[in-house]
C-alpha positions in Angstrom: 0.0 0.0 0.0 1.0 3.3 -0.4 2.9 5.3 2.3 0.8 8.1 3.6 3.8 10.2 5.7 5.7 10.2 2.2 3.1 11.0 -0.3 2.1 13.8 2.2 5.7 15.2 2.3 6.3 15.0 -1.5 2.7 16.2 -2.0 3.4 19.6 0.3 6.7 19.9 -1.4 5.4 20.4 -4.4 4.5 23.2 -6.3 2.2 21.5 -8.4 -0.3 19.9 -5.6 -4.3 21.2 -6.0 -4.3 21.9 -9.8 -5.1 17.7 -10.8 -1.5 17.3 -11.5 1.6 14.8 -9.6 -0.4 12.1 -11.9 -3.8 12.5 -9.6 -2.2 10.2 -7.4 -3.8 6.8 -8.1 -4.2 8.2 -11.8 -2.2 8.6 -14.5 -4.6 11.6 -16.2 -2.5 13.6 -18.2 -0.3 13.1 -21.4 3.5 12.9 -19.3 1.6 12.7 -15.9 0.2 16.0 -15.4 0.0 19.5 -17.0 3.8 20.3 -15.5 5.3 18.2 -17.7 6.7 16.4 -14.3 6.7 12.4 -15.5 6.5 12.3 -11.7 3.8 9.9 -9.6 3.3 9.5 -5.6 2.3 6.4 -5.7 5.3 4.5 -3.7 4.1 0.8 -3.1 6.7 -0.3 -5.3 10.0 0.5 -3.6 14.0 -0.4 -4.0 13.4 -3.0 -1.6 10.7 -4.6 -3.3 10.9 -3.7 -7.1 12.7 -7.1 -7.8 9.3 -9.1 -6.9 7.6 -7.2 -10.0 5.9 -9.9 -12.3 3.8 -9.2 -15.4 0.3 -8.3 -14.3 -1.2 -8.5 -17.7 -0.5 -8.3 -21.6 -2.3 -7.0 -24.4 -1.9 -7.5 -27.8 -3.2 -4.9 -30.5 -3.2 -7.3 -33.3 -2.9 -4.8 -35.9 1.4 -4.3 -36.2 2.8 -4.4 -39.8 6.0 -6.3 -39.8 8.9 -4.1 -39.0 7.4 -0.9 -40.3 4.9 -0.3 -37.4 5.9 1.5 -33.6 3.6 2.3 -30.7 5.1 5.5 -28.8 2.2 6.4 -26.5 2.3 7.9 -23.2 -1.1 5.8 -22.1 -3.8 7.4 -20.2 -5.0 5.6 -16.7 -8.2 7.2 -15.6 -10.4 5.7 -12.6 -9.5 2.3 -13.8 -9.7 2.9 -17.2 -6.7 3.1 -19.5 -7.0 5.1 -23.2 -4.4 4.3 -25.8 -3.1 3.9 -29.1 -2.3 0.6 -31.3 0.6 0.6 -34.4 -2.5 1.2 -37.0 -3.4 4.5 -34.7 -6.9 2.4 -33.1 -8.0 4.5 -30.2 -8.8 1.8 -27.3 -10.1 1.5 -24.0 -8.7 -1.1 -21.7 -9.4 -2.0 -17.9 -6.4 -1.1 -16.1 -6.9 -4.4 -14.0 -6.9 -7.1 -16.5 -5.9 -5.2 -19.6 -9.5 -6.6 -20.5 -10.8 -4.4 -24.4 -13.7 -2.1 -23.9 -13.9 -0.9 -27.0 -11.5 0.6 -30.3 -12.1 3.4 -32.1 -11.3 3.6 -35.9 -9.9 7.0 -36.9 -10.5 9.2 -39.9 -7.1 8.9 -42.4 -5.1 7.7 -40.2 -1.3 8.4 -40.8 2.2 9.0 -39.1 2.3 7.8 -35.5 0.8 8.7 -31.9 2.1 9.6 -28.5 -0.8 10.2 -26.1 -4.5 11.2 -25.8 -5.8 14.1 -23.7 -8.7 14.2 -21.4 -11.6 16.5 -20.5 -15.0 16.5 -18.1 -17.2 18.7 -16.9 -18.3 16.3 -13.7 -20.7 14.2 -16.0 -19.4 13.2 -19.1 -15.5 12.2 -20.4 -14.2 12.8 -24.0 -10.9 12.0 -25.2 -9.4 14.5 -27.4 -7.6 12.0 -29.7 -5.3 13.7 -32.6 -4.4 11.1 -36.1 -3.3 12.6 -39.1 -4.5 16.0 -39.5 -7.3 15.4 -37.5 -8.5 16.3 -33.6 -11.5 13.9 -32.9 -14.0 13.9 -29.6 -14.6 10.5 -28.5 -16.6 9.4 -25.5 -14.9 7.9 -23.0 -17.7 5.1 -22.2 -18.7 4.6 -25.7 -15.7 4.9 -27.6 -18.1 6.7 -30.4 -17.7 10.3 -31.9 -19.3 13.1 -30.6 -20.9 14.9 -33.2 -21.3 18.0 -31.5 -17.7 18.3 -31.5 -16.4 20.3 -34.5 -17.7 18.7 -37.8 -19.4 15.6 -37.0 -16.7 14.9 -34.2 -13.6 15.8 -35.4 -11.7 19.4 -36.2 -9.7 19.5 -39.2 -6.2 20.8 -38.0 -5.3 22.1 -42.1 -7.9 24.8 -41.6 -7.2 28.2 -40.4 -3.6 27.9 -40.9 -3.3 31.5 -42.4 -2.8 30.3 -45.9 -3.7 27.7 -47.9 -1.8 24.0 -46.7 -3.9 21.5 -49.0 -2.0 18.6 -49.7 0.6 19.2 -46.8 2.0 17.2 -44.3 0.2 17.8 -41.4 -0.1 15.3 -38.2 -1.2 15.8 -34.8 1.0 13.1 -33.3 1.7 14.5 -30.1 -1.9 15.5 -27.4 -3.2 18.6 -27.0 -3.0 20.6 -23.6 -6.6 20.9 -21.8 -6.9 24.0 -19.7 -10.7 24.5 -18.4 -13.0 24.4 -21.8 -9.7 25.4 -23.8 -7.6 22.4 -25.8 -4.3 24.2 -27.2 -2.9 22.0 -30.5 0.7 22.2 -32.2 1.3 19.4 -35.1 4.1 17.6 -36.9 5.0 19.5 -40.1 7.3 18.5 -43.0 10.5 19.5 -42.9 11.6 20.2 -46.6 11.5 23.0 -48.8 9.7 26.3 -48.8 6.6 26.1 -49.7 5.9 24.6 -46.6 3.1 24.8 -44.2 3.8 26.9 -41.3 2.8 25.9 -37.6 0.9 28.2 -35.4 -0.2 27.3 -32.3 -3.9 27.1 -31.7 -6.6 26.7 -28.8 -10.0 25.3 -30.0 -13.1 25.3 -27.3 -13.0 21.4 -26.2 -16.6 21.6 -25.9 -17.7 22.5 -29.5 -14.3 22.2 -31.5 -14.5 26.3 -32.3 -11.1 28.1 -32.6 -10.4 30.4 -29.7 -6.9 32.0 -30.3 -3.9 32.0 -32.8 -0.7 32.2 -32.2 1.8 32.9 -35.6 5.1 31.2 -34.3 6.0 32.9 -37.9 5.0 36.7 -37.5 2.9 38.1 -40.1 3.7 41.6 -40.8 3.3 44.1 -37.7 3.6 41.5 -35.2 7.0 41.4 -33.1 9.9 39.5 -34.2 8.7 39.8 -38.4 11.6 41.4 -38.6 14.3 38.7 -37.7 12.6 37.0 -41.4 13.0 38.3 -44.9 9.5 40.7 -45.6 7.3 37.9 -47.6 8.6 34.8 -45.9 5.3 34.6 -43.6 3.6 33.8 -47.0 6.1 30.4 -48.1 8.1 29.6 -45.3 7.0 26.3 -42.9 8.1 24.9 -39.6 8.5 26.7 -36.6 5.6 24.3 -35.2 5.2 22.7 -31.4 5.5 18.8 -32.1 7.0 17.7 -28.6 3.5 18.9 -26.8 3.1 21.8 -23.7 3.3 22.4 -20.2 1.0 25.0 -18.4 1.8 26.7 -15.3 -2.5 26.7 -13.6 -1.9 29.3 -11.0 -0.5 32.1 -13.2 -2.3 30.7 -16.4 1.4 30.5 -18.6 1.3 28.2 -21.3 4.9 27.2 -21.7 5.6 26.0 -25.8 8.5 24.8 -26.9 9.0 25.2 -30.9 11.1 23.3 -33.7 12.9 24.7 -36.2 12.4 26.7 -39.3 11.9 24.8 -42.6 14.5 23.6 -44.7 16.2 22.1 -42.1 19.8 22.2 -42.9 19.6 25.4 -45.4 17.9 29.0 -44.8 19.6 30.7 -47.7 15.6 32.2 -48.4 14.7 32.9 -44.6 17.8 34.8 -43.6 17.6 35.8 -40.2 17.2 34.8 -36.8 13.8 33.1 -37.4 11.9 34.1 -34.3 9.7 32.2 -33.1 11.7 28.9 -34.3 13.5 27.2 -31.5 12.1 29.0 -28.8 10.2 28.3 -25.4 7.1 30.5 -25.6 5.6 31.5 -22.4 1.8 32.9 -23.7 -1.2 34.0 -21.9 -2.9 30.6 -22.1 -6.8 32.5 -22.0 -5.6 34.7 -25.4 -2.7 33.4 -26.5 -0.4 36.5 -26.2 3.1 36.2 -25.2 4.2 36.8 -22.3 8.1 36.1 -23.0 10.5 33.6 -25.3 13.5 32.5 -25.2 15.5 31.4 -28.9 17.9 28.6 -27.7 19.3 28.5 -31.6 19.4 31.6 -33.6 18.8 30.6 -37.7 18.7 26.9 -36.9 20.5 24.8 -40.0 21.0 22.0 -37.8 17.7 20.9 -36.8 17.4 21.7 -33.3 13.7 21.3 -32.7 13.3 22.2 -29.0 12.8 18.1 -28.5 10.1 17.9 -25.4 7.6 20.2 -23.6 9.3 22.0 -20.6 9.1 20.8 -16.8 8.1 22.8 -14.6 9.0 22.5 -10.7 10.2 24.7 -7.6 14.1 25.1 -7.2 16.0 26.9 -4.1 18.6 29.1 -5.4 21.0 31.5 -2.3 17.9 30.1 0.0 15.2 31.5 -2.1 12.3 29.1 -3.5 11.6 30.2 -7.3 9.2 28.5 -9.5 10.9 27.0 -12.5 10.7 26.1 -16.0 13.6 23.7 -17.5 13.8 23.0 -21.1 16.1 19.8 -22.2 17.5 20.0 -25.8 18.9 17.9 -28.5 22.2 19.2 -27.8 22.0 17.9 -24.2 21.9 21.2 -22.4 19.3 22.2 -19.4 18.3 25.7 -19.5 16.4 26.9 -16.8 14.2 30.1 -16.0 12.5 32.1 -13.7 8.9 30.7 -15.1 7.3 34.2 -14.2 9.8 36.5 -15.7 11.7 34.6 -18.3 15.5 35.5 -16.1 17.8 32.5 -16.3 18.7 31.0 -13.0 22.3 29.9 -14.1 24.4 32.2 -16.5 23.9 32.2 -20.4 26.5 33.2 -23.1 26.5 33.8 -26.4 29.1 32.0 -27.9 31.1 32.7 -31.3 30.6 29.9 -33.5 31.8 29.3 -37.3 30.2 31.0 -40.2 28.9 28.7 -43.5 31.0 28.7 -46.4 28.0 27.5 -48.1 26.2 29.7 -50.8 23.3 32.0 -49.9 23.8 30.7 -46.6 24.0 33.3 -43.6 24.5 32.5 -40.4 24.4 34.1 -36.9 27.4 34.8 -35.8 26.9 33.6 -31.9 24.4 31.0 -30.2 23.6 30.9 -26.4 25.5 28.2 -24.3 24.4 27.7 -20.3 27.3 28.0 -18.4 25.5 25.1 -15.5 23.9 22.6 -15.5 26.9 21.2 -17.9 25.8 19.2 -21.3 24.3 15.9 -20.9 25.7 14.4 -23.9 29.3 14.6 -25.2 29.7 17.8 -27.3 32.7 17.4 -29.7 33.2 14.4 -31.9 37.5 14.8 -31.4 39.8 11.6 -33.2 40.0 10.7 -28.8 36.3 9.6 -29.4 36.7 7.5 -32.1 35.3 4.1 -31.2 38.1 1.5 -30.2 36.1 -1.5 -29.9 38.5 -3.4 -32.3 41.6 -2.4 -34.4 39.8 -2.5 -37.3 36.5 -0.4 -36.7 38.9 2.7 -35.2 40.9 2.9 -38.7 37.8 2.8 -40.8 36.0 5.5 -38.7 39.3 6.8 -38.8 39.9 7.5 -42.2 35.9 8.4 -42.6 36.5 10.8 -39.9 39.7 12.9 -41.8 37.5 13.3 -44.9 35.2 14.8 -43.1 34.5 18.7 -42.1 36.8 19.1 -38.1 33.5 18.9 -35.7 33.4 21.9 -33.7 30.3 23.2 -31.8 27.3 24.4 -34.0 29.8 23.4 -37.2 27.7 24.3 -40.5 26.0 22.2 -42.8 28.5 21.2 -45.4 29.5 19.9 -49.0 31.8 17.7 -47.7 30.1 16.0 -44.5 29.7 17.7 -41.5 29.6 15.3 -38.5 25.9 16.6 -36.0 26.8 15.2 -32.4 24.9 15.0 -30.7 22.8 14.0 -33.4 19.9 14.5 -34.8 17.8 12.2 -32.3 19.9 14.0 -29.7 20.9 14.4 -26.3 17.6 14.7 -25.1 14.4 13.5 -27.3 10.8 13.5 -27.0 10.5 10.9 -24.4 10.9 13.8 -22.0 12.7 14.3 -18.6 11.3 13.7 -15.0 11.2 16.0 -12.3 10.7 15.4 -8.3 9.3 17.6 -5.7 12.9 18.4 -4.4 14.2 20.2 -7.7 15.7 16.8 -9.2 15.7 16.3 -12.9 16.4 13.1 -14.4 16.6 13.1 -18.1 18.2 10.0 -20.9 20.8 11.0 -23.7 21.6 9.6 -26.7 25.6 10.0 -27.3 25.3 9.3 -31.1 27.0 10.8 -33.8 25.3 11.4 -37.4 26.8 12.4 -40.9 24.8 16.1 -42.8 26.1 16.1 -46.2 24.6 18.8 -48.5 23.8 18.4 -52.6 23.3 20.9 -55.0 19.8 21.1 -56.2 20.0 20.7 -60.4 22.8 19.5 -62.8 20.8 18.3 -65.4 18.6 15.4 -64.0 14.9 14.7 -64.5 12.3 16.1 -63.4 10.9 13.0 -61.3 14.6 13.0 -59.9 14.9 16.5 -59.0 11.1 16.1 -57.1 12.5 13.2 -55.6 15.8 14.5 -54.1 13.9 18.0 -52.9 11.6 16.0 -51.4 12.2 12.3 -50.3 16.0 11.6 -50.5 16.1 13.1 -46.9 14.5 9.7 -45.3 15.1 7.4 -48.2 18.8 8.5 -49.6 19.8 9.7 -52.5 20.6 6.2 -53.9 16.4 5.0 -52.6 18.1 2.4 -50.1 16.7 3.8 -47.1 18.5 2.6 -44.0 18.2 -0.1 -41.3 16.7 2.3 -39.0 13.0 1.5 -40.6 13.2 3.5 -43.4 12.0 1.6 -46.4 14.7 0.7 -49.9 12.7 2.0 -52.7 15.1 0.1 -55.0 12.0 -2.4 -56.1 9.1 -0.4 -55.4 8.1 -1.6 -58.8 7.9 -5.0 -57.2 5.5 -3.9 -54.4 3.6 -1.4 -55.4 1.9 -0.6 -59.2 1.6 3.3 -60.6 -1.7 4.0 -59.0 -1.0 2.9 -56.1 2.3 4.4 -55.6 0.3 8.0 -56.9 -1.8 7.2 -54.0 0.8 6.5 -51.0 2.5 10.3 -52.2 -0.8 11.8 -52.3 -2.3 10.7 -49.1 1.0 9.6 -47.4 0.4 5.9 -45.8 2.0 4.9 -41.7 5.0 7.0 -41.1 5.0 8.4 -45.0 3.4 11.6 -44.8 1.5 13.0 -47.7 2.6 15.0 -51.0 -0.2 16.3 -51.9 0.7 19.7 -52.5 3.1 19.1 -55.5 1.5 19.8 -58.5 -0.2 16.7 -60.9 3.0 16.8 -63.2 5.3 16.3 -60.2 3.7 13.5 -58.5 3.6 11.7 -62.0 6.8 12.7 -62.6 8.6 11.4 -59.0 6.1 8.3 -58.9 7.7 7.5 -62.7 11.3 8.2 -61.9 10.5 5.6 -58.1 9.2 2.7 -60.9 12.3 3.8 -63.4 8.7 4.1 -65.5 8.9 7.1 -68.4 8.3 10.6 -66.2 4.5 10.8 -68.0 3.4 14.7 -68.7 3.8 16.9 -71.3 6.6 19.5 -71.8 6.8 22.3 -69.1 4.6 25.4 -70.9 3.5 28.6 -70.0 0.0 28.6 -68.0 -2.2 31.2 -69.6 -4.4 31.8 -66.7 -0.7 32.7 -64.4 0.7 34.3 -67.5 3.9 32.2 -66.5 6.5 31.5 -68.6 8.3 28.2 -69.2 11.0 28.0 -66.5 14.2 26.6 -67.0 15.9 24.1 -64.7 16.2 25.0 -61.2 12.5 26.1 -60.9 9.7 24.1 -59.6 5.7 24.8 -60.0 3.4 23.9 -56.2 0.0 24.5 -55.7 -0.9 27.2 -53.2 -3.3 29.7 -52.0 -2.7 32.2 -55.2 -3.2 29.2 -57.3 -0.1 27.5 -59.2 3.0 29.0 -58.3 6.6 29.3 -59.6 9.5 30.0 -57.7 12.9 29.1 -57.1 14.1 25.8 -55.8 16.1 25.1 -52.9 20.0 25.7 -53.5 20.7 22.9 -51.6 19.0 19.4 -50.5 21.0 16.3 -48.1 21.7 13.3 -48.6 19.9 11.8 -45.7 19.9 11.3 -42.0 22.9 8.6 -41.2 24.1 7.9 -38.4 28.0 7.8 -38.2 28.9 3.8 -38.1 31.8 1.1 -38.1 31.7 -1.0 -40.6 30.2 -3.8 -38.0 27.1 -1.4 -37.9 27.9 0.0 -34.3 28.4 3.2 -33.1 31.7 5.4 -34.9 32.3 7.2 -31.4 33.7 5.3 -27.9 30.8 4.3 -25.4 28.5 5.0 -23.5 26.1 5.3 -27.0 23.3 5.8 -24.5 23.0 7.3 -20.5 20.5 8.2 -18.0 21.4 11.4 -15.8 20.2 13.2 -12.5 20.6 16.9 -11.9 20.1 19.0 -9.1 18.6 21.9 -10.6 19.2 23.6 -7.3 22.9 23.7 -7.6 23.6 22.8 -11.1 25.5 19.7 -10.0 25.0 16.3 -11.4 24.0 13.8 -8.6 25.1 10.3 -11.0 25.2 9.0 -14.6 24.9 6.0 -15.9 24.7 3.7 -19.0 21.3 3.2 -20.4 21.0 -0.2 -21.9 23.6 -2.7 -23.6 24.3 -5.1 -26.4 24.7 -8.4 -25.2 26.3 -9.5 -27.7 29.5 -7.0 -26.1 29.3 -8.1 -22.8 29.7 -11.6 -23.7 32.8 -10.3 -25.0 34.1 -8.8 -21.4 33.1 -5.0 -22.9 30.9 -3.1 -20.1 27.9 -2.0 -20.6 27.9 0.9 -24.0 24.7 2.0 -23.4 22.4 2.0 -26.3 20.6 4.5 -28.2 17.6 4.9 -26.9 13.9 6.6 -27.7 10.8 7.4 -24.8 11.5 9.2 -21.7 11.8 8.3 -17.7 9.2 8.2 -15.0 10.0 8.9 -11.3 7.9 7.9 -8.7 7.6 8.6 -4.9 8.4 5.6 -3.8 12.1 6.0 -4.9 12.1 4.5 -8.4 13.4 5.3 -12.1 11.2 3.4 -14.6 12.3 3.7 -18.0 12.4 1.1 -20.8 13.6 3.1 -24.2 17.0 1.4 -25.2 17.8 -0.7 -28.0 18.3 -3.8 -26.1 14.5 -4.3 -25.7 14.0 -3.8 -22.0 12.1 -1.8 -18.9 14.2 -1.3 -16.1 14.2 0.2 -12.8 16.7 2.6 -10.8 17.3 3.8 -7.5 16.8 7.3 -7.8 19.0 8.3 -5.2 22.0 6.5 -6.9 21.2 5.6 -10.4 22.1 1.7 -9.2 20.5 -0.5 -11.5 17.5 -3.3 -9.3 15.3 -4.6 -12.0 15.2 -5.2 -15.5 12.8 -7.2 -18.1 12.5 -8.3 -21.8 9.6 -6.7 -23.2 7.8 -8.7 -26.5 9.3 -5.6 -28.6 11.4 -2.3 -28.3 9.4 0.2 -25.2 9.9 3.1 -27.7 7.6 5.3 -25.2 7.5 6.5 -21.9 5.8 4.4 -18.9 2.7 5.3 -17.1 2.2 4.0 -13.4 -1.1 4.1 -11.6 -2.9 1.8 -8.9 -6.5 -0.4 -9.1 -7.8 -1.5 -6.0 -5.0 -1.1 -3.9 -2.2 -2.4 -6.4 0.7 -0.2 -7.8 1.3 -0.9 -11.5 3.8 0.4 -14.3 2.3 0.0 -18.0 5.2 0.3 -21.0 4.1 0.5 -24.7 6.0 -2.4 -26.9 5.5 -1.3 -30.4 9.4 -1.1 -31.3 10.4 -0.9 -35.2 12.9 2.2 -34.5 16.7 1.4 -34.6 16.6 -2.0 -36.6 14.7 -3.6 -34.2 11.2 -5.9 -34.4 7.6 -4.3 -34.0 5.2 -5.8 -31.6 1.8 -4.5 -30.9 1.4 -5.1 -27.2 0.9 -3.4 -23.8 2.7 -5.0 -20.7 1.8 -3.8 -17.2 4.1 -4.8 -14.4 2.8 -5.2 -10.2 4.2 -7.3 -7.6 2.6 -10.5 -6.3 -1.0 -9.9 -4.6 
């Protein structure tokens, strides 16, 4: 049973008690645990001394995973016995808590791209759940598991309107849960990331009663709104990005909605959006009633590196020269903690602005200085040096070796290059969108990945088709320049033509299909065109011609045409493309740089100080061999409880484990049925403490599985 005397003390520690949050207690009712973002629970049945006894209560099986190309990253909801989450195929369902017994699954309209929670709201009576799958926010009752009509059209809101411009046919997913505050649900999305035109990614409340919108905020500024400046004049009308993907925190008492953003669009070039870019990588603080802002924070200034700000924010109380002050702390990809006075926006530890190198890359600009906090220090390694290169044999050092001397020297914030700039952290980070856990006594506890990735820049042009020119704008960031894909999960689309006929394949980059997002705002011509050059098919269409209703003329190579709100439109394309996200590996397919490849860290965010680190995961197949425990890379976030546990599952090796908290010493470990790409949700039934971990792997190589495992020790 619980412990009364400690829930009591952590409950009066906090600042977060009476506003439904520290996970309700017996609850887990909020996407993360509660609306601080804290990951943080007071149940404490299950303690160091016991955790070893924990047994599988129950598992659940979706049914509905598609061999290796299917993951199930869902924060799960546990309401009053009830748990509310999300299968591979993006099925809303309703479990009981107890016996992981199905109540009933909801079927979603156009389902694409993946999920990561649900959100809640009541009025006393009735429950929804606000339950976001491709573009669309749908109401569904929380008994029924039906659509409540009265909820935006017929149930659902479409998340492509009111956008400010016209964003048919773009790549729009709401894959992470809204934020509920009183009647209010604020939304960010997932955006693509390519090219301008892009759609942009204002942040939006909609009434959670009837699905009207309430507020906009234009994390691009439209002309006369602050920060318009730091973009070139017209670039509100093209220019994409800037969106809130990771989800939101919301500080009840002062009614501060805390936002964290992700870059500007194209990632890894901004030769057209020259500028700082505010509001890209920022933490908004806004007036969560109107939406105005309050204060920001950039943490990258004209990001090129894609530095999406990676989870929401947690807030929690902090003692600083013996003064309590209420805290927000922001992890990043780089591995960095920046923390700030949540009412004013002051940072609690020193900031500078460091020098960094300038781009030698055309049209590029870029800021001359980015902020660095001087404490808490990185949380991931910061410079890939030839001392990190991996030693695991002879062999693997001189081939990363002599990779490593044709590439660009890594130095901090190193520009996008021609040649290969090594990104490490990398792109996954540092810190991801598993999040980081806070407790009631200012300790944050946060995984790292420690991996380093390869950005190599291509020139846009020289000659090639049309379908290959659409292609490498547009897909060769996932799939590679040569269509191979990678062994990450992204698909070869070397024998499409084996898999998939021309209409079909028309219809996957039209309406996108699981993670594939849609295409559907490239013109007719360019869809034929790409889907031709995919089946090494003749590029169909007829030669490029002035349109007499645009009174354009033919463009030569280097242009593209996209459909937008002023009907078709011409304009430049990119300078620059990349040839893909890859990782930085030996030969043997492990990790170029020295262990550990993955870590778990806790900081006092009182003093700065770290309190341990350790490795997160391992490879068996390297400890056999007498090599300690690497680490591993690793995707979903920690959960701390009051009872003096870590929970985390996350790493490659395809297990949940638990820590001391007070040590970081490893107690209890298990093999999950698949990869716990997610973060953990605990909550009790009846009496009984139990810890739930989503095990839809298919990230990093590894197997997908469709099933929910809940943990408890013996009754």
């Amino acid at each position: 049973m619980r412990n009364p005397v400690r829930a009591l003390t952590a409950a009066l520690l906090s600042p977060l008690v009476g506003t439904l949050l520290l996970a309700g207690d017996a609850n887990w009712s909020t996407y993360l645990g509660d609306t601080s973002s804290s990951q943080y629970s007071l149940l404490d049945q299950i303690t160091p001394d016991n955790v070893t006894g924990l047994e599988v209560a129950w598992t659940w099986h979706a049914g509905d995973a598609r061999g290796n190309s299917t993951q199930i990253q869902c924060n799960p909801l546990v309401i009053d016995g009830v748990i509310y989450a999300t299968t591979p195929s993006l099925r809303l369902v309703a479990l009981d808590a107890e016996t992981g017994e199905e109540k009933w699954r909801f079927v979603p309209h156009e389902p694409t791209g993946v999920n990561r929670g649900v959100a809640t709201w009541s009025d006393g009576g009735s429950r929804r759940i606000l339950f976001g799958a491709g573009k669309w926010l749908q109401a569904v009752d929380a008994v029924t598991g039906e659509l409540i009509e009265s909820f935006g059209e017929g149930g659902r809101v479409d998340l492509g309107a009111d956008m400010g411009r016209d964003v048919t046919g773009f790549a729009i997913q709401a894959n992470t849960p809204g934020l509920v505050h009183g009647d209010l649900i604020i939304m960010g999305m997932r955006l693509g990331e390519g090219p301008a035109p892009a759609a942009p990614g204002p942040i939006r409340a909609y009434n959670v009663r009837t699905g009207e919108l309430v507020w906009t905020f234009h994390t691009i500024p439209q002309p006369g709104e602050p920060g318009h400046e730091t973009w070139p004049a017209e670039a509100w009308r093209s220019m994409g990005g800037v969106n809130v993907w990771t989800g939101m925190s919301v500080d009840e008492e002062r009614g501060l909605l805390f936002a964290p953003t992700g870059s500007a669009s194209f990632d890894f070039w901004g030769g057209d959006r020259v500028g700082d870019n505010l509001y890209a990588n920022c933490l908004l603080a806004l007036n969560i009633e109107t939406g105005e802002r309050v204060w920001h924070y950039q943490f990258v200034h004209h990001d090129i590196w894609d530095r999406d700000l990676p989870a929401p924010p947690n807030l929690l109380t902090v003692t600083h020269d013996g003064v309590e002050i209420d805290a927000v702390a922001q992890i990043t990809k780089s591995g960095h903690v920046f923390v700030f006075n949540r009412e004013t926006g002051e940072p609690l530890f020193p900031i500078e602005e460091v020098a960094v190198p300038s781009s030698d890359v055309a049209g590029e600009v870029t800021s001359p200085t980015q902020p660095i906090p001087t404490m808490p220090a990185p949380f991931a390694r910061q410079l890939f040096t030839a001392n990190e290169i991996t030693d695991r044999t002879p062999e693997a050092h001189r081939a990363v070796l002599n990779q490593f001397a044709r590439l660009r020297p890594h130095t901090l914030f190193a520009p996008p290059s021609k040649e290969g700039t090594i990104v490490f952290p990398g792109f996954d980070g540092g810190g991801e969108w598993g999040g980081a856990a806070t407790d009631p006594n200012g300790i944050l506890y946060v995984n790292a990945n420690e991996m380093a990735w390869i950005l190599t820049l291509i020139e846009n042009g020289g000659g090639t088709s049309e379908g290959a020119q659409v292609y490498l704008q547009n897909c060769a960031g996932c799939h590679g320049v040569d269509r191979q894909g990678n062994a990450a999960g992204i698909p070869s689309l070397v024998d499409l033509d084996q898999r998939l006929n021309r209409d079909q394949t028309m219809d996957v980059v039209t309406h996108g299909r699981g993670m594939m997002p849609p295409w559907g705002f490239l013109t007719e011509r360019q869809r034929q065109a790409v889907v031709g050059f995919l089946l090494d098919q003749s590029e169909t269409g007829p030669p490029r011609q002035a349109d007499p209703e645009m009174g354009n003329a033919p463009k030569e190579e280097g242009w593209q045409t996209y459909v937008g709100d002023q009907g078709k439109v011409d304009r430049p394309a990119p300078a620059y493309t990349h040839t893909g996200y890859n990782r930085f590996l030996d030969p043997d397919g492990y990790p170029a740089v020295r262990p550990p490849w993955g870590t778990l860290n806790a900081i006092d965010l009182n003093t700065g100080e770290y309190l341990w680190r350790v490795p997160l995961g391992e490879l068996p197949e390297l400890t056999a061999r007498g090599i300690p425990p690497t680490g591993t890379e690793n995707y979903g976030g920690p959960i701390v409880t009051a009872g003096g546990l870590v929970f985390i599952a996350a790493s490659k090796d395809e297990h949940i484990r638990a820590y001391e908290a007070a040590t970081g010493r490893e107690l209890w470990r298990y093999p999950l049925p698949a990869g716990g790409y997610a973060t953990p949700s605990t909550y009790e039934v009846n009496g009984r403490q139990y810890v739930i971990i989503a095990c839809g792997g298919g990230k990093m190589g590894t197997k997908s599985g469709d099933a929910y495992v809940a943990f408890a020790l013996p009754e």
